[in-house]
C-alpha beads as a LAMMPS data file, in Angstrom:
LAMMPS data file: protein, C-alpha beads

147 atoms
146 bonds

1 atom types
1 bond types

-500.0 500.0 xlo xhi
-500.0 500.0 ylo yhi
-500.0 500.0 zlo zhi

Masses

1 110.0

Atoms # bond

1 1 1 -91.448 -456.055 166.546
2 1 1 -90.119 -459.187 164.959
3 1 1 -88.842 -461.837 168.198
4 1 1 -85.968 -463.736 167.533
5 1 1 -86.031 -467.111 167.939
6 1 1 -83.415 -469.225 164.857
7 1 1 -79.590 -467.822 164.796
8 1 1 -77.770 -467.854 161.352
9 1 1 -74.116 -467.120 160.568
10 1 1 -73.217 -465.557 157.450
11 1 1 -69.650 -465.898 156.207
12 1 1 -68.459 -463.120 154.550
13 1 1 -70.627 -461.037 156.286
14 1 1 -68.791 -457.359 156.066
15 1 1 -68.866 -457.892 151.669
16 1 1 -71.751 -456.985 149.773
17 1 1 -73.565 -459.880 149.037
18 1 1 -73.044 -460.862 152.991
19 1 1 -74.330 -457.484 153.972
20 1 1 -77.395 -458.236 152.236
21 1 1 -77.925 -461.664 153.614
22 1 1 -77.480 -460.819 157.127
23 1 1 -80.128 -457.491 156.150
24 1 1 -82.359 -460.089 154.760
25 1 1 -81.976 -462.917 157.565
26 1 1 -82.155 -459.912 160.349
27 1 1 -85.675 -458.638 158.892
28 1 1 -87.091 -462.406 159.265
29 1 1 -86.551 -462.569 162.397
30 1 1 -82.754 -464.347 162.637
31 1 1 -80.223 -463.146 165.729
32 1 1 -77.234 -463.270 162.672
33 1 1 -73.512 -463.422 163.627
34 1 1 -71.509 -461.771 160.968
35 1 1 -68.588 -463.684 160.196
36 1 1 -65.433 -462.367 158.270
37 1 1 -61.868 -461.252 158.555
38 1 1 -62.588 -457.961 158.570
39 1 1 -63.190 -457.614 162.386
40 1 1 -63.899 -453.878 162.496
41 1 1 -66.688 -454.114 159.589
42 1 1 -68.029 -457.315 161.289
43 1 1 -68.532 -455.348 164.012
44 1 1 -70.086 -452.337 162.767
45 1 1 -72.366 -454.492 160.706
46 1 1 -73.411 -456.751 163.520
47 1 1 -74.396 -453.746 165.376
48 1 1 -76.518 -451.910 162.555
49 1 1 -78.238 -455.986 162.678
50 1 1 -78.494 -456.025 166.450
51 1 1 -76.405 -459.256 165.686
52 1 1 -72.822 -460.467 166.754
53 1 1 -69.932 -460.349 165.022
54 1 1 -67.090 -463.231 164.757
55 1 1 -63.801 -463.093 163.505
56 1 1 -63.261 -466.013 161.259
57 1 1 -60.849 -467.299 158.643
58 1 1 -63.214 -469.495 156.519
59 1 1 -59.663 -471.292 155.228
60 1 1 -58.332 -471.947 158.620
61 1 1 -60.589 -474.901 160.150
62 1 1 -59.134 -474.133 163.439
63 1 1 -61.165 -470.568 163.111
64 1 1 -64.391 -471.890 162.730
65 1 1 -64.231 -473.455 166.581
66 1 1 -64.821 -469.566 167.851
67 1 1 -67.541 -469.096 165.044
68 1 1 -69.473 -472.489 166.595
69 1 1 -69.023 -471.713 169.693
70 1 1 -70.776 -468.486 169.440
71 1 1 -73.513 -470.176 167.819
72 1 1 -73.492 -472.867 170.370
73 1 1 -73.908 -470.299 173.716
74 1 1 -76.957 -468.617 172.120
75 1 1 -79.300 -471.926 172.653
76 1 1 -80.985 -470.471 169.414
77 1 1 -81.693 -472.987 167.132
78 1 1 -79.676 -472.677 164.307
79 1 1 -81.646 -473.005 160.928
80 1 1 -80.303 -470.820 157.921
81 1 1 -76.530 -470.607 157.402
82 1 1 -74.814 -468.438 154.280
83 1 1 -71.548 -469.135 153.147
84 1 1 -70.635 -466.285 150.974
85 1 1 -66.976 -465.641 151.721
86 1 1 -64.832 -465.163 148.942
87 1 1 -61.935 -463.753 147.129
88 1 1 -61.382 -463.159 143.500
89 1 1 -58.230 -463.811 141.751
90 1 1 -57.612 -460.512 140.363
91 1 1 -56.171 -462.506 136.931
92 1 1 -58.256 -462.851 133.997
93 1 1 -55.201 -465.227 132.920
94 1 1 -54.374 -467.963 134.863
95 1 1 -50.864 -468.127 134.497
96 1 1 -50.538 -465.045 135.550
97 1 1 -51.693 -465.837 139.106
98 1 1 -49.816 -466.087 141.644
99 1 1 -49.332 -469.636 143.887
100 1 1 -49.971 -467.766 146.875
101 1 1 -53.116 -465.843 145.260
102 1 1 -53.963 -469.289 143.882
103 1 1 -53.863 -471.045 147.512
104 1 1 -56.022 -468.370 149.144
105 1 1 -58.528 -467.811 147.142
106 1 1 -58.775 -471.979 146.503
107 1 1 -58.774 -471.691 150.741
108 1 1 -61.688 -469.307 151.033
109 1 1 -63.278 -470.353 147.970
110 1 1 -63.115 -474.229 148.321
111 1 1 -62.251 -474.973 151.872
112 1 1 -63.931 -472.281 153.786
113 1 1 -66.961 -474.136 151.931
114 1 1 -65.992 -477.666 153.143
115 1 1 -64.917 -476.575 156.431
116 1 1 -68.336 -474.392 157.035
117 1 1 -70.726 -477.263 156.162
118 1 1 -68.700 -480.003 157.926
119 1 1 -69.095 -478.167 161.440
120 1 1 -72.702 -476.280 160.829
121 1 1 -74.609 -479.249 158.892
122 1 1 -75.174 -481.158 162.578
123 1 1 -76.080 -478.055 164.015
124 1 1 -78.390 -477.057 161.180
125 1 1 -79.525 -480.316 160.813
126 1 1 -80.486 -480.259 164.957
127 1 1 -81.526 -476.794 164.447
128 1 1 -84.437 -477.552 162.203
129 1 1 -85.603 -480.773 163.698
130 1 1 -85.969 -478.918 166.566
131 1 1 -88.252 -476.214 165.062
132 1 1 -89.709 -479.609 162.835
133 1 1 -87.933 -478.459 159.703
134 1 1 -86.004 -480.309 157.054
135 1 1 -82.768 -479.139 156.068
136 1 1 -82.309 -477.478 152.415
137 1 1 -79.492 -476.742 150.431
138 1 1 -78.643 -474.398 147.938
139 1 1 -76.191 -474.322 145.624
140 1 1 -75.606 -473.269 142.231
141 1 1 -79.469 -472.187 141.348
142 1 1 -80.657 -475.967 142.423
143 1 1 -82.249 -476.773 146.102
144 1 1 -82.206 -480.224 147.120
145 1 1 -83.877 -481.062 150.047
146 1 1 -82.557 -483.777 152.591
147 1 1 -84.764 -486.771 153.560

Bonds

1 1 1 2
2 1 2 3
3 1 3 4
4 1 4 5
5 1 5 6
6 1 6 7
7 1 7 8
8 1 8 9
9 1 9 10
10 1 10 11
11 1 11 12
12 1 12 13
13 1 13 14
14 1 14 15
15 1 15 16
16 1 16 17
17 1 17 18
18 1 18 19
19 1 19 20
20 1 20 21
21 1 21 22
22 1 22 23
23 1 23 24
24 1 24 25
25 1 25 26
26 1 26 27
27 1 27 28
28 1 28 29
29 1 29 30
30 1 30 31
31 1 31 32
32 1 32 33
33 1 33 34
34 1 34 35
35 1 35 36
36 1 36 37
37 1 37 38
38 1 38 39
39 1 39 40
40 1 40 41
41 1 41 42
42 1 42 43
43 1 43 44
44 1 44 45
45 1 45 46
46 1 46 47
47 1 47 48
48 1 48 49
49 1 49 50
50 1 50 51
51 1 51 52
52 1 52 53
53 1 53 54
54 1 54 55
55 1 55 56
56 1 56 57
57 1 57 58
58 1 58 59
59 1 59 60
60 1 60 61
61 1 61 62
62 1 62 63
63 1 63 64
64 1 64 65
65 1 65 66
66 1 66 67
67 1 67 68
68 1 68 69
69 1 69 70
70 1 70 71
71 1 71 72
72 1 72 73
73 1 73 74
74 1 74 75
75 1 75 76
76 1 76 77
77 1 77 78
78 1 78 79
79 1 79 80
80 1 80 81
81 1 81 82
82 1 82 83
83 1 83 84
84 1 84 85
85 1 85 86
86 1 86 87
87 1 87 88
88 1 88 89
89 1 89 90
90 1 90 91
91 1 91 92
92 1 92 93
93 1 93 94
94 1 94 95
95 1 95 96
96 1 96 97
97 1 97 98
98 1 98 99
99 1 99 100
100 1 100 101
101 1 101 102
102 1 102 103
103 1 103 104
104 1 104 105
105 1 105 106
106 1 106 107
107 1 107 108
108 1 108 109
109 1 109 110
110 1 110 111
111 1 111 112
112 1 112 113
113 1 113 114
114 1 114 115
115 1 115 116
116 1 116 117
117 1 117 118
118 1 118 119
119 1 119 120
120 1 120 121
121 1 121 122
122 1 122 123
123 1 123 124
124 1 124 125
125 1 125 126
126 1 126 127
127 1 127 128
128 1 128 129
129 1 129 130
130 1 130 131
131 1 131 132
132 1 132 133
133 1 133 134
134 1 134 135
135 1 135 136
136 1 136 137
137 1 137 138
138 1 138 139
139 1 139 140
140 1 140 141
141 1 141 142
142 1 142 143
143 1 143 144
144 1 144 145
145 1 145 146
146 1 146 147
């Protein structure tokens, strides 16, 4: 029996890539809150992960007070975070996008980023000098660790 003791949200959480992410993060050991605007799946995934589920609007900074909260009232430290929301265009062409499709996906794909990492870096980065950890990042294929 695996004890948890770090807490990790995962954006996205009810899509494919974040249903394999919180699988992943639950079988090391991490209490995961599964994060998405899909608040039915959330749920039903959080529950298959003995997690939590959070409704959140990665484009809407105002959302992501709920999401740290929740992270907040578990006293967990928080040390692994996945940002994998996202939304395709559904345009090969360009021009043939929308403005509205354009400013949604550009606000889940590009802010939902920005506004994730502005509110969870401090608690990552108290997370894992609590456990005596440094914070890494990932992005695009590269890690770069913090100093």
């Amino acid at each position: 029996m695996t004890t948890t003791s770090t807490c990790a949200p995962v954006t996205g959480g009810a899509g494919d890539i974040g249903r394999e992410a919180v699988r992943q993060l639950t079988a090391r050991g991490h209490h995961v809150f599964v994060a998405d605007v899909d608040a039915d799946d959330a749920r039903r995934i959080a529950a298959e992960a003995g997690g939590a589920a959070v409704v959140l609007d990665v484009g809407d900074p105002g959302s992501w007070t709920e999401a740290v909260r929740a992270v907040e009232t578990t006293g967990l430290p928080l040390t692994s975070v996945v940002l994998s929301a996202g939304v395709a265009l559904g345009e090969v062409e360009l021009r043939n996008v929308s403005p509205a499709a354009y400013r949604r996906a550009f606000s889940v794909n590009v802010d939902g980023v920005a506004f994730g990492l502005r509110v969870l870096v401090p608690l990552l980065a108290e997370g894992c000098a609590r456990r005596g950890d440094r914070v890494a990042r990932r992005a695009h294929g590269r890690a770069v660790r913090s100093r």
